[in-house]
N, C-alpha and C positions, 0 to 999 in steps of 0.2 A: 493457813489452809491453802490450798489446792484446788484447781478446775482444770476437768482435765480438755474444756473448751473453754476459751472468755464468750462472752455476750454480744461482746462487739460486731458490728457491722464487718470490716476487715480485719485484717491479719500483717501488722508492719515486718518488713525483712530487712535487714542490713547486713550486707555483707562487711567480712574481715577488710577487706581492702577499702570500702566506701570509707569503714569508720578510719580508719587509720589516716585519709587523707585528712578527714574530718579534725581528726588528733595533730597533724602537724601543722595544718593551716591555723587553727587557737594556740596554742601553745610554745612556739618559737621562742627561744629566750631572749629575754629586753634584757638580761643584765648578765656581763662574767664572773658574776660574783656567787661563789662558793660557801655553802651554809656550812658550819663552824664544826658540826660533827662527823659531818662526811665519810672525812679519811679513819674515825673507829667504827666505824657499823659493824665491823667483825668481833670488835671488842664490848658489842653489847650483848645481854643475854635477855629471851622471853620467859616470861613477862619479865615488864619494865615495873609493875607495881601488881603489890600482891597485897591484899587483904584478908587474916582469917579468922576475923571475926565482925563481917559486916559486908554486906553484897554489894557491888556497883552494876549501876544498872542501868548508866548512860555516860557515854565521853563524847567528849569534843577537843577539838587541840587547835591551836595558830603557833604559830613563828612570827616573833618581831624580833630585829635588832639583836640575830645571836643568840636567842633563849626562845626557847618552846614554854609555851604555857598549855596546861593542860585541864581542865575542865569535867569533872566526872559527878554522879551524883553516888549517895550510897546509903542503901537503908539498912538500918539497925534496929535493936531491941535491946533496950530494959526493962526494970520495974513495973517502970511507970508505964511502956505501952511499946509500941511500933514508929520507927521515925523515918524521915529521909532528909536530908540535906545536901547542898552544891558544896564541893570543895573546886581549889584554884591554887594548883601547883607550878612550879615551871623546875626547865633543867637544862642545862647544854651542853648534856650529851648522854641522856638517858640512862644515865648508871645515878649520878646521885641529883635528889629531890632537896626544893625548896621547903621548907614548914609550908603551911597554910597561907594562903597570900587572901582566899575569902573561905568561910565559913559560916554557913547558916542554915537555919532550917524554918524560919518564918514562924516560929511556935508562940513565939511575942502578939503574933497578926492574930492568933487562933487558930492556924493552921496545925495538920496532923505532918508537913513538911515541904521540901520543896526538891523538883527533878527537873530533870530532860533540860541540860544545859546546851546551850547552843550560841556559838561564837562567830561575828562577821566583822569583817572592817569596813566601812566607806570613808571616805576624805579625810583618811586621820584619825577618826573615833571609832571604835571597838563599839560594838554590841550584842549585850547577851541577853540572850532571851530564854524563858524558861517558865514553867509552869508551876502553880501551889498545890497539894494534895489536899483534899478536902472531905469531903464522903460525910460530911455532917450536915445537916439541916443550918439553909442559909448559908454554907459554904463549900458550893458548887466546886471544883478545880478550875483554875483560871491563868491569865496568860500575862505575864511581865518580862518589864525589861530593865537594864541597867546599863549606863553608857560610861565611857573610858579613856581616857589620851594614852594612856602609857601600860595597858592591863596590872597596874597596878592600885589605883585610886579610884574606886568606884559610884556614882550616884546612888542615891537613896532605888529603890525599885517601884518602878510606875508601872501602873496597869495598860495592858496594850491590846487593844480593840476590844473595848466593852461592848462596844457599841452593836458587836453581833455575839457575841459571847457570854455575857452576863449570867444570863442563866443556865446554861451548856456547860457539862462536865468535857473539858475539853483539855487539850494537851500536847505535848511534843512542838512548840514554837521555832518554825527557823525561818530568816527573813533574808532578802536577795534586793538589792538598790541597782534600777536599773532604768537607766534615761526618764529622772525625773519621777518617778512612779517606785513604790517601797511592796511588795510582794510577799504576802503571809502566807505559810503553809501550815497547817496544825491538824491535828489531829479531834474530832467530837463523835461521840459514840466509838471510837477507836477506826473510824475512818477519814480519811484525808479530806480536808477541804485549801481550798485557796480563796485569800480575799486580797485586794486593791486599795490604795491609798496614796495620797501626797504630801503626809509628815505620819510619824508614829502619832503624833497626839491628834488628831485629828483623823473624824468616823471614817472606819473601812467598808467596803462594799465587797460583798460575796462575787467572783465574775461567773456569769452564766449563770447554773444549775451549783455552782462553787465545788463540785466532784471531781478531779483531774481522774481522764484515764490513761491507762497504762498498758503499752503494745510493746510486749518482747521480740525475739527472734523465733521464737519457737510457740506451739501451742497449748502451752501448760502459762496460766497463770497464777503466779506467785503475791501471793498477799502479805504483804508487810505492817509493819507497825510501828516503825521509823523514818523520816526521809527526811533530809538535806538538800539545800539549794549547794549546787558549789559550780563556782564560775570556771572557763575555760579560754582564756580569752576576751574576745565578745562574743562566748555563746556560753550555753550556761548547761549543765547536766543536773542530773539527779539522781543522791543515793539513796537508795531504799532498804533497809534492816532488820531485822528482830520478827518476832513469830518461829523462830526456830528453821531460819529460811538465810541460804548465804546472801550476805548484799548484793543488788542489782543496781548496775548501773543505767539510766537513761540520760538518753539526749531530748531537749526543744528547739525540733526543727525551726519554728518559727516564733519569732514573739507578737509580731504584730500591733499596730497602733492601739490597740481597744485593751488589750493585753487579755482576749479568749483566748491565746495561743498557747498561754500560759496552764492552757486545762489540757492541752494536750502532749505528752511522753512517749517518746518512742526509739527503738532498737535497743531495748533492755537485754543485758545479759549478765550473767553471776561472775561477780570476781572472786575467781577462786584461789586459794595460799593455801600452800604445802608447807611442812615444818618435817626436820630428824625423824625423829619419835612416833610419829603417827602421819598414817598415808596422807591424809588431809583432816584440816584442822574441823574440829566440831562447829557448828554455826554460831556465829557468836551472838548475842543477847544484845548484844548494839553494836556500831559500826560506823564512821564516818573517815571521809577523806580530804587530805590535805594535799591541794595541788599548787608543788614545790617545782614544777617544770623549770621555770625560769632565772631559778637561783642554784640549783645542783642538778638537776635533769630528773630529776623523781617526783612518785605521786606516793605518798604515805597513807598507809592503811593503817589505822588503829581499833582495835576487836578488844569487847570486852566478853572475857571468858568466863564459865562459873563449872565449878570442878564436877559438880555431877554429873555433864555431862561428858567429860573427859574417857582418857583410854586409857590412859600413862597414872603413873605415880600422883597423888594429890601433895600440891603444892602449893595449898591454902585453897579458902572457900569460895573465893572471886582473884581474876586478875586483868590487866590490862596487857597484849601483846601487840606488836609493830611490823606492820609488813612495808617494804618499796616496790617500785617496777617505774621502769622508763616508759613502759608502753598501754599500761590498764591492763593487759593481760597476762604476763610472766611477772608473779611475786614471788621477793626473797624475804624471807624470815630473818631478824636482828641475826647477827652471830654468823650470817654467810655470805 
């Protein structure tokens, strides 16, 4: 949904040139090392993964060591009912996929399945987080995680901030480790909250009012239904997705000791991706970015697509597609 004021007390503006200095001061590259696919990006084609008979309805992606791992959830129907479960692909070079590296849907727990996968690394270990679907009595939707040395070898899944969640149909889990302090963002009632911590297993605390707002460049605000921590450096941004709304990206000006700063987002603007076929791409149903600055000069965009809403020819019922851009603002579509 749409306002066509926000609420808010001010109105943040960033210019093109502010952010851009913004962008090269984080993002420098630490290494001359060249990721493995690089030199085929012409040689890949959108989508990279097509489904047509079962919806995906969240991704997530990392690079380690030469292979992409990919992250997506997708719900289905049989017989028996309605399902959703996390799959965990990888590829190195987006033309061909590994089998299943995890597979689950939590139906063993009781669960009606499990979504909204979300992938980080700190000091070595991988962590995904993600949420159960529940809508039953006694089993609210709730927030887990699973940790990894090599994305390939998984832990059992442990529950992550009971301690304000419990009862809360909540959702969308993505976590940010930074100076000492572990940073939740998730979604209850299908609006965002942030809480604080200094280990996963030990209680979080909501900071503030625990509502982060959100100041664009412009005065329409955009409500999303998705968001991602993703680091820049030592500064940290945030993608915001889904609602039928292109992704927005913001910056946090400040973090500040108390980490309130954390509640606050600002100089948001839409990253937009053009493709062949069509003027610009339909919004995609989820979205998150992988920032590759330092190892090939690119920020990858991965959009998962679902055909209804398309222009062009139907080419399955779900898919995932891949954008780059050296700058957050000019994306190239696979294949140019």
């Amino acid at each position: 949904m749409t306002q066509d004021r926000p609420r808010y007390a001010f109105l943040f503006f960033v210019s093109i040139g502010s952010f851009l200095v913004w962008l090269s001061g984080c993002t420098a590259p630490t290494s001359t090392k060249t990721i493995q696919h690089i030199s085929t990006w012409q040689e890949i084609v959108n989508p990279i993964v097509e489904l047509s008979d079962a919806r995906i309805t969240d991704i997530d992606a990392i690079y380690d060591r030469g292979v992409w791992y990919l992250f997506y959830s997708v719900a289905y129907e049989d017989t028996s009912g309605k399902y959703s479960q996390i799959v965990e692909i990888s590829t190195t070079d987006f033309k061909n996929f590994s089998e299943p590296i995890l597979s689950f849907t939590g139906q063993e727990d009781g669960w009606l399945g499990m979504a909204n996968p979300d992938i980080t690394r700190h000091r070595n270990i991988f962590y995904l987080t993600f949420n159960s679907l529940g809508n039953k009595s006694g089993k609210s939707n709730q927030l887990f995680y699973m940790t990894s040395r090599d994305l390939k070898t998984w832990t059992t899944k442990t529950p992550l901030a009971q301690n304000l969640t419990a009862n809360e149909q909540v959702a969308q889990p993505s976590l940010a480790f930074d100076r000492g302090k572990i940073f939740l963002l998730y979604t209850a009632d299908k609006q965002p909250h942030i809480a604080m911590a200094k280990a996963l297993r030990t209680p979080f605390e909501r900071l503030g009012i625990g509502t982060p707002a959100f100041y664009s460049r412009t005065d329409t605000v955009v409500i999303h239904t998705k968001y991602q921590f993703i680091r820049f450096g030592n500064k940290w941004g945030l993608l915001a997705s889904g609602n039928d709304f292109e992704p927005y990206l913001y910056m946090l000006p400040t973090q500040g000791t108390s980490g309130l700063g954390w509640l606050t987002w600002e100089g948001g603007y839409p990253l937009k991706v053009f493709r062949r076929e069509v003027a610009s791409v339909p919004a995609p149903k989820s979205a998150v970015l992988v920032n590759m600055k330092r190892f090939g000069g690119y920020f990858y965009l991965f959009y998962v697509i679902q055909s209804a809403s398309e222009t062009t020819q139907d080419r399955g019922s779900s898919k995932i597609e891949v954008y780059r851009s050296k700058d957050l603002i000019n994306w190239a579509p696979a294949g140019s």
